[in-house]
Structure formats: C-alpha cells, structure tokens
C-alpha positions as CSV (number, residue, x, y, z in Angstrom):
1,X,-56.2,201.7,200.7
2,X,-58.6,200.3,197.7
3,X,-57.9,202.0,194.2
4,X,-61.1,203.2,192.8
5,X,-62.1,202.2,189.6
6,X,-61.9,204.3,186.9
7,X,-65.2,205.9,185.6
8,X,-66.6,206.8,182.3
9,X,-69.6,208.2,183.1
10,X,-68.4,211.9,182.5
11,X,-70.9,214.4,182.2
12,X,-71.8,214.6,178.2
13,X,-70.3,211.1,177.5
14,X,-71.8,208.3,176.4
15,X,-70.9,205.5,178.2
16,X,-70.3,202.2,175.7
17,X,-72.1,199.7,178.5
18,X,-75.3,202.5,178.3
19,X,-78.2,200.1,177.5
20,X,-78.6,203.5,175.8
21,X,-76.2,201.7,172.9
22,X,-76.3,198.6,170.9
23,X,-74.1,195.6,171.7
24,X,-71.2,197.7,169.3
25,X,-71.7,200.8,171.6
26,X,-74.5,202.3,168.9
27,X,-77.5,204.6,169.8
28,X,-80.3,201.6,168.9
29,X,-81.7,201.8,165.4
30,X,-78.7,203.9,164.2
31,X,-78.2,203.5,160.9
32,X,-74.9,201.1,160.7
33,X,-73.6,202.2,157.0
34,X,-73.0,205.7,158.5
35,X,-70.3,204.3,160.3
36,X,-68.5,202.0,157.5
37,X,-66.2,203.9,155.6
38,X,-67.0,203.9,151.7
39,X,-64.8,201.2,150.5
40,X,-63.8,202.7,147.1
41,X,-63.0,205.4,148.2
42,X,-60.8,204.0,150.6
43,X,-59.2,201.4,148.1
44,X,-58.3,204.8,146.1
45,X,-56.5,206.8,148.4
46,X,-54.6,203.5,149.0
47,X,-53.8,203.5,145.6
48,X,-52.6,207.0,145.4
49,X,-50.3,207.0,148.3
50,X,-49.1,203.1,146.4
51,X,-48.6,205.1,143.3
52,X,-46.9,208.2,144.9
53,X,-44.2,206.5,146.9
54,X,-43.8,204.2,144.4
55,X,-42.7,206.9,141.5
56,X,-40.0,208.7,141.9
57,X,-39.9,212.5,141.3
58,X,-40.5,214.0,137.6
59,X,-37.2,216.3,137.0
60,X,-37.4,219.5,135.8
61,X,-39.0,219.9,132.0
62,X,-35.8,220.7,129.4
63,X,-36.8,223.8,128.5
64,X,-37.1,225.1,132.7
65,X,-33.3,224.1,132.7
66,X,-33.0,225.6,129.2
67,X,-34.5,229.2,130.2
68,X,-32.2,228.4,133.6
69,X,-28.9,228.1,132.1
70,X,-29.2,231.0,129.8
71,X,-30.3,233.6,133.0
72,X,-27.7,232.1,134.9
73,X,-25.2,233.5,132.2
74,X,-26.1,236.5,131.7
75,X,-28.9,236.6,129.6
76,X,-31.3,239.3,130.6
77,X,-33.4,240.9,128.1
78,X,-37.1,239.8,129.1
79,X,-38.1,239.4,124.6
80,X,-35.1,237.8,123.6
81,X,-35.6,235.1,127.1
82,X,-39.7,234.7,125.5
83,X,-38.3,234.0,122.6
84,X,-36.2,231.6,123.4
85,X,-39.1,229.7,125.0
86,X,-41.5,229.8,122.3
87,X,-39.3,228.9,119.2
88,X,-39.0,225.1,119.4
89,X,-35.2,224.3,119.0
90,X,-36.1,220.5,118.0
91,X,-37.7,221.5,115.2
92,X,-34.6,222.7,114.2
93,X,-32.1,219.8,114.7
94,X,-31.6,216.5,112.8
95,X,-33.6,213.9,113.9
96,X,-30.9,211.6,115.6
97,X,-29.9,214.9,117.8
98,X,-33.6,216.1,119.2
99,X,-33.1,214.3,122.4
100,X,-30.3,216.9,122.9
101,X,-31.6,219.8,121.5
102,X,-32.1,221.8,124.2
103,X,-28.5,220.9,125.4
104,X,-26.3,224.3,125.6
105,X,-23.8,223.1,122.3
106,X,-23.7,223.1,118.8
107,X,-25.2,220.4,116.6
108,X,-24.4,219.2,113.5
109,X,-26.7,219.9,110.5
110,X,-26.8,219.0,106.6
111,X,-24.2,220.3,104.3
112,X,-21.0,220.4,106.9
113,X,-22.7,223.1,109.2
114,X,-24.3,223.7,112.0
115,X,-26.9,225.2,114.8
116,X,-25.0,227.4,117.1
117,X,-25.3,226.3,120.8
118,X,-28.4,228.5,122.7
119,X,-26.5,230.5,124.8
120,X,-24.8,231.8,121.3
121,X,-27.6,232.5,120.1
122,X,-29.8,234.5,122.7
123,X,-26.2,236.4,123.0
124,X,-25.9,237.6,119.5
125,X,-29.9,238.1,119.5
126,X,-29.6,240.5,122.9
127,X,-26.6,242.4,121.5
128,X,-28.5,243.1,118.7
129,X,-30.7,245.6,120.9
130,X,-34.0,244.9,118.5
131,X,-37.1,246.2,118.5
132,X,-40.3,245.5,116.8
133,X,-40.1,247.8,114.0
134,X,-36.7,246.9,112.8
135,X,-35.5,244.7,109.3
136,X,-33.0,242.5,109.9
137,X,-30.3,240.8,107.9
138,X,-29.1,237.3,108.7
139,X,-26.1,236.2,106.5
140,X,-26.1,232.0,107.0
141,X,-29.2,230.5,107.7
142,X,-28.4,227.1,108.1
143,X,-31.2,225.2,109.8
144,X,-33.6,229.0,110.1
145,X,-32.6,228.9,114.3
146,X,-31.3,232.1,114.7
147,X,-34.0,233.6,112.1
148,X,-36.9,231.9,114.1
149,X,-35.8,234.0,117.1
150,X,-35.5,237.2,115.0
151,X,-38.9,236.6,114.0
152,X,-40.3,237.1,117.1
153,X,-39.0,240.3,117.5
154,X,-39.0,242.2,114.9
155,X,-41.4,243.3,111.9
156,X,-38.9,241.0,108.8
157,X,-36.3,239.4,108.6
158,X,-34.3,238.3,105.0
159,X,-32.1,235.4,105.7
160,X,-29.3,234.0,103.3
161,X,-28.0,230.6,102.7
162,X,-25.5,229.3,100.3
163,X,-26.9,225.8,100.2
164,X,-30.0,225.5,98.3
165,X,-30.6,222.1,100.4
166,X,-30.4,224.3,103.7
167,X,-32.3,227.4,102.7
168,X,-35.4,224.9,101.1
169,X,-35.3,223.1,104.4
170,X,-35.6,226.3,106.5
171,X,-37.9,227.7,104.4
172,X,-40.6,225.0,105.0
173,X,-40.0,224.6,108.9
174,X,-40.8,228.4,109.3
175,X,-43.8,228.5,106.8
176,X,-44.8,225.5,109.1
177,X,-44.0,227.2,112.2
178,X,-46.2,230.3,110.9
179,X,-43.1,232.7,110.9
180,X,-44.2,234.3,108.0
181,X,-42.3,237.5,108.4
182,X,-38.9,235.9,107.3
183,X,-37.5,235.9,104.5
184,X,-35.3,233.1,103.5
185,X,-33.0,233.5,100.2
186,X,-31.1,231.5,98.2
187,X,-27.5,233.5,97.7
188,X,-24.3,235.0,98.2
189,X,-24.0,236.3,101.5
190,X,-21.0,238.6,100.5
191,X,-22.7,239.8,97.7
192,X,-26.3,241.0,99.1
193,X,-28.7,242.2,96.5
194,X,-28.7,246.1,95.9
195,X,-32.7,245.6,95.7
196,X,-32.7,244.0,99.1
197,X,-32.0,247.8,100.5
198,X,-30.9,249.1,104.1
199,X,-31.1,247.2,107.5
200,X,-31.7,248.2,110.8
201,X,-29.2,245.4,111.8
202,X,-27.2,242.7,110.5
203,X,-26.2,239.7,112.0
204,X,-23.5,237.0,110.1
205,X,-23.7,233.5,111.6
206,X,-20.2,232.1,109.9
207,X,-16.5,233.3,110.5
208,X,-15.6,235.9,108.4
209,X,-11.6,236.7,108.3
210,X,-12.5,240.4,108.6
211,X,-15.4,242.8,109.0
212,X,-16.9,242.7,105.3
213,X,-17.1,246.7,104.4
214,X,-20.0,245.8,101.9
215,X,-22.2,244.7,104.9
216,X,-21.3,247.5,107.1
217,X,-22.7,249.8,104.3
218,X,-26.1,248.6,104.3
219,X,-26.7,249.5,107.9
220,X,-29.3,252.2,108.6
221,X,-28.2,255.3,110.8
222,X,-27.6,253.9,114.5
223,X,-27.9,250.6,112.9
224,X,-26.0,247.7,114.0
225,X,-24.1,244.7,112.6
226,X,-22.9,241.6,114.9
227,X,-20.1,238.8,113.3
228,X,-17.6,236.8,114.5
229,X,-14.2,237.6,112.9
230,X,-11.5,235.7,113.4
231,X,-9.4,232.8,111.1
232,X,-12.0,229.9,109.8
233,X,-10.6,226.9,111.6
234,X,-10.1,228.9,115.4
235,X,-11.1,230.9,117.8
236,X,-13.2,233.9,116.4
237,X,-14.4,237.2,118.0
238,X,-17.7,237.9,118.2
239,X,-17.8,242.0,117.3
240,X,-20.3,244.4,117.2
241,X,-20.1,247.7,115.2
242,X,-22.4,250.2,114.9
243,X,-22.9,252.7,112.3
244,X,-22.6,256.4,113.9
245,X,-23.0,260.1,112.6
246,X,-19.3,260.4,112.4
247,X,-18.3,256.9,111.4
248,X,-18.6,252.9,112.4
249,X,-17.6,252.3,116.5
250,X,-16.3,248.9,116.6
251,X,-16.6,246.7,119.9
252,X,-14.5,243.1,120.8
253,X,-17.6,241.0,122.7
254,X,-16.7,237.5,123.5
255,X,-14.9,234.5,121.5
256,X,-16.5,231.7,119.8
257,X,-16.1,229.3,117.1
258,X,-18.1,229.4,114.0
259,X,-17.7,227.4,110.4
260,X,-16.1,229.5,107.8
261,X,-18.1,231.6,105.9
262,X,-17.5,231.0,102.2
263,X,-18.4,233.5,99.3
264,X,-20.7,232.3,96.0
265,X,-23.6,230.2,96.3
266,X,-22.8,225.9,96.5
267,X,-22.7,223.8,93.3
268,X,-24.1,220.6,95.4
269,X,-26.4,220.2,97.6
C-alpha cells in the first residue's frame, strides 16, 4: 500500500511553494531588511557572552569578608558592625601593609607599635556598651583606629599618645577623615590631666601590669573602663570594670596580646 506524501497545506499555514511567496518563501514585495537581523547588535551580544565566559568570577569585595568574619565571631551590635564599615582601616596602616589591611591581625606601625587586629577592636568597642551622648577616653592612640570607630558613636572622644610622631600622624588622618569630634593629645597616659574631667568610659589600648586606680577614678557613675592587664611581653586579659553605687565590679573577658604600655611621654620620635 502507497505511503502518502506528507502535506503542508494545513489550514492557516503558509505553504513555502505558495506562488503566494517569493522564491525565499516571502509574501511578494515584503520588505527583506525586516527579516535580517541587525548586525551590531548581534556582533555585541557575541561579544558579551565572549567576555563573560572568558572572565572568571569577581570574589567577594574585602570589606564583605571583613563585616563576615567579625559576625561570624560574635560580633553583634548593629553601630559598632556600621562602624566598622564606614571607617576605612587602610587609611590607617603603613603603606607597604594596605593590601592586608582588612586581614583579621595586627600590623605594625611607626614607633615599635601597632594597630590591633579588627576583631580586637569591634570587641573592645561593643563591650564598651556606648551611646551617642557619651565622652570617651582612649589611652594609646597609635595610628587613631580604635578612636575613628569611637567617633562614630559617640558625641567626643580625647585620645592620648606618648609619641609625638604617632599622635601628629593621627591627628591629620582624622581631620582628613572629617572626625572632628576627637580629640587627639600629646601625653602621659598614666597621668591624665585633672582639666580633662570625668568619662563616661575609658578604653586603654596597651598592657598595663594592673588595673591603674587613677583611671578607674575618672569614670562617671555606671561608667565603664575596658584594658588588657596582664605582664608586657605575654598573654594579657582583656577586663572590664565598671564603676557601681557601692564600688567598681570587675569582669575577666577574653585574652590578647597588646604592646606594653609605658608611663611619661617619648624623648624621640
């Protein structure tokens, strides 16, 4: 039995050997650039899809990973975390380190210090339970890190450094910065100035061998004072001691390693 031929003469279809179409199976006098595709535009999505398997995937910005690392220890309080963001750390570091700025360790800075490692810092900021109206003490500026966060959350900070090379240096990266609510001093951090009055709290950024009674006397009522204690060249304790109706609660927090802090203001540099 014969196999019929198949048809294309479907009701609604065209067929292509219509003498209804051109010889290319066109309605006659159809215009024929309708049907060519615009070559440019063509030519650039060729490009693109070139270009897009060609390059390989853009990693995640430093300062995603940065904000990461500190939520995934511990770090919580929503300010202290904006902070964090908006200061920019390699501002802060010398030049040769700024490609590992944002790397969760310490750095070395002018004068034998150096800039405490991020997590350190957001940790010491948090514990210090700030708010906006509060004055704060810091006691070693070093390169103005930790006093560039404080700014951001509070109404002033005053910040002391021993080395007149540090404290000048700091001094112009947050006047460029447009912190202009700190304060950065040229002094004796075991010796504050009577003049410089009460704090709401204080935070020491250098190993002191024991809690310095002086400094826990200028806390306000409720007020509270964060340090690492502990011998210079170990393993300190960061502690937190608040100043109560009844007396001063201390608390042990975590350990760390801080340079020594050393009374008097440098000779040099």
């Amino acid at each position: 039995m014969p196999v019929p031929a198949p048809r294309n003469d479907f009701p609604g279809k065209l067929r292509l050997d219509s003498p209804l179409c051109g010889a290319r199976g066109r309605r006659p006098g159809a215009d024929r650039r309708k049907s060519v595709p615009n070559r440019h535009l063509m030519l650039y999505i060729v490009w693109i899809r070139a270009t897009e398997t060609a390059m390989p995937a853009k990693p995640p910005p430093e300062k995603m990973m940065f904000q990461l690392s500190l939520r995934r220890r511990g770090i919580s309080d929503q300010a202290v975390l904006r902070a964090m963001e908006e200061v920019p750390r390699e501002v802060f570091v010398e030049a040769i380190d700024r490609a590992d700025a944002y790397r969760d360790s310490a750095l070395a800075i002018a004068c034998g210090q150096t800039i405490s490692q991020p997590f350190v810092v957001a940790y010491m900021t948090e514990q210090l339970q700030l708010q906006k109206h509060h004055r704060v003490l810091e006691i070693g500026t070093g390169s103005g890190y930790q006093a560039a966060i404080l700014s951001r959350l509070v109404e002033h900070v005053l910040t002391i450094e021993r080395f007149r090379t540090l404290a000048d240096k700091a001094r112009q990266r947050l006047e460029k910065l447009g912190y202009f609510n700190v304060e950065v001093l040229l002094g004796d951090g075991f010796s504050v100035p009577s003049g410089a009055g009460q704090f709401d709290r204080i935070i020491v950024t250098a190993a002191m061998e024991q809690m310095p009674q002086g400094l826990m006397d200028r806390l306000e009522p409720n007020g509270i004072l964060i340090a690492p204690v502990g011998p210079p060249h170990g393993v300190q304790t960061l502690v937190r001691v608040i100043r109560t109706p009844s007396g001063f609660e201390q608390k042990e927090l975590v350990d760390v390693r801080f340079v020594p802090a050393i009374p008097g203001i440098a000779r040099e540099l």
